[in-house]
N, C-alpha and C positions, 0 to 999 in steps of 0.2 A: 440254453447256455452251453457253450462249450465245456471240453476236459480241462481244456488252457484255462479259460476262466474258471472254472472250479480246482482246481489246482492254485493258482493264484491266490482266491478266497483263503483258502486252508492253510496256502503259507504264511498269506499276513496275521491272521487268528492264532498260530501258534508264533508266532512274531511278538505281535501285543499281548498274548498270553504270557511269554514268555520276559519281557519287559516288566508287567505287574507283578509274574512271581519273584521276581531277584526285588524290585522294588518294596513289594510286603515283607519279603525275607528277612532282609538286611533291618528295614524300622522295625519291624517285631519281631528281630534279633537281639536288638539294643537295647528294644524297649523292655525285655525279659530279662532279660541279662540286670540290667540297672535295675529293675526291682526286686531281684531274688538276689544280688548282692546287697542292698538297702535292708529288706527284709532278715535277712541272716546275720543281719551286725545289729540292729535294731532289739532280733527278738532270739538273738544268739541262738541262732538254729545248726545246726550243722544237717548239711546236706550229704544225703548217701548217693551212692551210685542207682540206686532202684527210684530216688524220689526225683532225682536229675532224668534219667533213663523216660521215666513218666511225662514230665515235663516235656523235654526236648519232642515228645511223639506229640502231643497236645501242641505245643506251638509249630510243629511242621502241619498238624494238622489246619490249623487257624490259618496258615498261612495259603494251603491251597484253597480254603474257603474262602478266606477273603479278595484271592487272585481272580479267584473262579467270579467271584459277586463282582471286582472291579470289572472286570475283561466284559463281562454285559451290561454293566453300566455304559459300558465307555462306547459299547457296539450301538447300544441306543443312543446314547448321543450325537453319535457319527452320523446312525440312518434320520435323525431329525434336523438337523444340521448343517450335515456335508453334503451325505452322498448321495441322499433329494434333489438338492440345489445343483449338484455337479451333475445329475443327471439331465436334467432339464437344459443346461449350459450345452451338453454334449448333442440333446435332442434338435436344439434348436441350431445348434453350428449345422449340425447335419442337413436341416431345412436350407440354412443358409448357402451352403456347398451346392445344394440342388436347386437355387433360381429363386429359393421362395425368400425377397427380402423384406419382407411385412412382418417376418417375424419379432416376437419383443418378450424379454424378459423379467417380471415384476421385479421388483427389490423385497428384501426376506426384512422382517421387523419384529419377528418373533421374537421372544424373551431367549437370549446366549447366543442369537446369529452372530457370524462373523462377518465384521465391518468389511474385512479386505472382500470378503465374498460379494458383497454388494459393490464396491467399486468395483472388478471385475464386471459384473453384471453392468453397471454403468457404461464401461468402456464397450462391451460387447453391443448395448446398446444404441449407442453412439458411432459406431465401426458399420451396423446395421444399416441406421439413420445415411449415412455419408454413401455408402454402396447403391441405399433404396435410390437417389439422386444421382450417383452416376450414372446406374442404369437409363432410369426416365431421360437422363443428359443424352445416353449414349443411344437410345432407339427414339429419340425425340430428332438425335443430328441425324441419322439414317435416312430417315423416315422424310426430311427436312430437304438432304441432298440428294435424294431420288427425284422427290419430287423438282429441285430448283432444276437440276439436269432436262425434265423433263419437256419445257419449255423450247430453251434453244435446241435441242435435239432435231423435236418437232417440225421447229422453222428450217433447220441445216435440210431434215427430210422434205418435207414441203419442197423447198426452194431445190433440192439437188434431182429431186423429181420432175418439179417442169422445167431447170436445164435440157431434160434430154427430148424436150419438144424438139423433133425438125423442123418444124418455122417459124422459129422465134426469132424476131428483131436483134439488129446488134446491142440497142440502148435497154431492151428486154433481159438479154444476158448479164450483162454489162449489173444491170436493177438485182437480176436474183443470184448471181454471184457477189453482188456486194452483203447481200440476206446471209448467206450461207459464211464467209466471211465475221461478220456480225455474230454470229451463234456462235462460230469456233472460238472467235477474241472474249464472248461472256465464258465461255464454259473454262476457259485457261484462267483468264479473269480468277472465277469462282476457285479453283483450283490451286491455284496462286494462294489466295487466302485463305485459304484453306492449310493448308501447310502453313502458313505461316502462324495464323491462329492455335493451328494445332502445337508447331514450336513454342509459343509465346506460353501456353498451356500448360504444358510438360517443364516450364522452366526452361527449358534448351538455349534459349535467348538470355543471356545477363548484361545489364547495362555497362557499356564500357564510357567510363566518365572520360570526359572531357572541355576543353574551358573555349567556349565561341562564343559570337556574337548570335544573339536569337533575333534580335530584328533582322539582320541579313537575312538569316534562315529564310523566318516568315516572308520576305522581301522577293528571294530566290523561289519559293513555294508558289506565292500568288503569280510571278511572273510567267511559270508553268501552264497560266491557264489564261493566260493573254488573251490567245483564239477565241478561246470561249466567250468569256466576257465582251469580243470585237461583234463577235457572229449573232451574240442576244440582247448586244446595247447595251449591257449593264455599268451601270457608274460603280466604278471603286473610288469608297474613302478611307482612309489610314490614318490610324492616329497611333503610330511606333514609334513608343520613346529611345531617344540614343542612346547606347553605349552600355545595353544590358546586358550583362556578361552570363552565362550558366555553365554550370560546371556537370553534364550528364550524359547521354549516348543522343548524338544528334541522331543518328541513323535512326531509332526508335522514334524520337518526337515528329520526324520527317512526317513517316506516318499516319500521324496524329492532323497535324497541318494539312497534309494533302487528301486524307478523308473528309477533316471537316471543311475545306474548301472547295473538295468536288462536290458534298451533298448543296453548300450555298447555291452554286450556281447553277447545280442540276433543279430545285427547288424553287428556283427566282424568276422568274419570269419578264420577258423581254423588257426593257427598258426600267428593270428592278432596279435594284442596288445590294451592293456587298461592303461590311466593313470589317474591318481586322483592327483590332487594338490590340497594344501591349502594354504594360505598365509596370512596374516593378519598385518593390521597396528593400529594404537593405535584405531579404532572406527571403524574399517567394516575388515568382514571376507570375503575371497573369497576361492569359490571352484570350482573346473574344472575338468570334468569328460571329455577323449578324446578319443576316438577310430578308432580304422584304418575301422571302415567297408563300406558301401555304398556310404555313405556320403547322399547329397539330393541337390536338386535346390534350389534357391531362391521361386520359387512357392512354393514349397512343404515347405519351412522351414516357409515360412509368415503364412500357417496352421496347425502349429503341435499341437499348445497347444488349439486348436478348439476339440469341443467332438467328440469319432467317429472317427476323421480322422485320418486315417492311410495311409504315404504316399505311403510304399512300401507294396504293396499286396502280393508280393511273402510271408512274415512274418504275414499277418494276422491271421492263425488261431493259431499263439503261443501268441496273446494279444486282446482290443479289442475297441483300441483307447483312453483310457481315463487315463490311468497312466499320461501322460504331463500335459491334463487339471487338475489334480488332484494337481501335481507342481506345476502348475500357480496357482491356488487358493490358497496355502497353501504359496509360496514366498506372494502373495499379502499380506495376515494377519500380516505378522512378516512386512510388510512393505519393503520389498527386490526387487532386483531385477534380471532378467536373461535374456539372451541371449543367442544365438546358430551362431555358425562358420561353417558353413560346406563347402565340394567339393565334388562334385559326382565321385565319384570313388576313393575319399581317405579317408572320413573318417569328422567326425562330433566334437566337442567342446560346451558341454556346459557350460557354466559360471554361478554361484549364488552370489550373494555379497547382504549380509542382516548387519544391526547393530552389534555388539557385544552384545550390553548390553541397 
């Protein structure tokens, strides 16, 4: 213990000492005072200067006695009480400060604990609890985008290494510069969302309302993937009811639509099918995106909208898991909500149903 801290000690001790003395003072000041004049009109005493003189030393006496007895009362109450609990508070911030977020501290039930003490304890708990999960959030994405980078990198190396064959073919080039190409457009890709997830995260994004038409929207969305649909035979069917107005940030839901429209057709398989419905009642819009492709299990569907994960690995190196959690963030804001239908081997359903307005 330091000088400071024992310095400290001493000043509060004579602090609280000094508090109980004027307090005992003052009540058994009164309290003598009032019975020695009761006394003397009672039993018609008349008081001298030597029998007051007596007194007055006997009650200063009583009074540092009893300041003295309260001031250790009250020091034990504090060490059973406070400045236990506050040390333990103090011990464990200190762990906390130092990475260790496992730490937890009980709640006190002892007979005279103080209640605010334990909600304190509560919140520090709970501050604890929230940090332990950032972390695991925050060396789980790490850990996550190391590895997705690692992938195309790989190919761009591959591929930029037998470029520099001297005898390669023009249509050879032509093949592993399209590879190398391919890596750079995942890794922007990945990067892209990345940032944007990250904005969506932080809040940095707030929906700016607005009043359009959503079946256009959807309309404009699916027609973005014409190609695709041309190139894999996919039949599209629509059932977009007319004239559904929302009142929200198209830019965001954009998002939403052109994820779960790329996952359909990247998932459907040639001569599939894709449907898109919308429907709407007087205060919530619904939209449903359905596809004939893989479908998924219940394990894999409880992790889709998790960062990263990607259930089916055969499709990984056409995305790079974060299009769904990107949805989920972006339904959260508008205050929406979604769900997924799937069967493994027939094909998947997602559903969005947000406010209108």
């Amino acid at each position: 213990m330091t000088k400071k801290n024992i310095w400290h000690r001493v000043k509060r001790a004579i602090y609280n000492y000094s508090l109980f003395f004027l307090l005992v003072a003052f009540l058994v000041s009164c309290s003598t005072m009032l019975f020695v004049s009761v006394l003397a009109e009672t039993l018609n005493l008349e008081l001298t200067g030597e029998n007051l003189n007596m007194a007055a030393k006997l009650t200063f006496a009583n009074v540092i006695f009893l300041s003295v007895l309260f001031s250790a009362i009250d020091m034990i109450r504090r060490k059973l009480t406070t400045d236990r609990i506050t040390k333990h508070i103090a011990q464990a911030a200190k762990q906390l400060v130092q990475g260790d977020f496992s730490v937890r501290i009980k709640q006190v039930h002892h007979l005279g604990a103080d209640e605010n003490l334990n909600e304190i304890i509560s919140c520090f708990n709970a501050m604890a609890e929230e940090l332990s999960g950032v972390e695991t959030l925050r060396t789980d994405f790490i850990a996550n985008v190391s590895h997705e980078m690692k992938t195309p990198l790989a190919v761009m190396q591959n591929y930029g290494t037998l470029l520099q064959a001297p005898d390669l073919s023009k249509e050879q080039r032509i093949e592993y510069a399209k590879g190398v190409a391919q890596g750079s457009r995942r890794l922007a890709d990945m990067m892209t969302n990345i940032l944007k997830l990250n904005r969506l995260e932080k809040q940095q994004i707030y929906p700016k309302a607005e009043e359009y038409d959503l079946g256009e929207q959807l309309c404009e969305c699916l027609l973005a993937y014409e190609s695709v649909w041309e190139k894999k035979d996919i039949e599209i069917e629509t059932d977009i009811e007319d004239g559904v107005k929302v009142n929200t940030d198209g830019e965001l839901l954009s998002l939403v639509w052109n994820n779960l429209l790329s996952n359909a057709f990247k998932f459907t398989p040639e001569g599939g099918k894709v449907t898109v419905q919308l429907t709407a009642t007087q205060h919530h819009a619904t939209v449903k995106v359905t596809d004939t492709g893989c479908g998924m299990s219940s394990e894999v569907g409880a992790h889709i909208f998790d960062k990263f994960y990607q259930g089916d690995t055969s499709h990984a190196t056409q995305g790079n898991g974060l299009g769904l959690a990107l949805v989920k963030r972006v339904v959260d804001i508008i205050h929406g909500e979604i769900s997924v239908e799937s069967t493994p081997g027939k094909g998947s359903t997602f559903s969005v149903r947000f406010r209108r307005g």
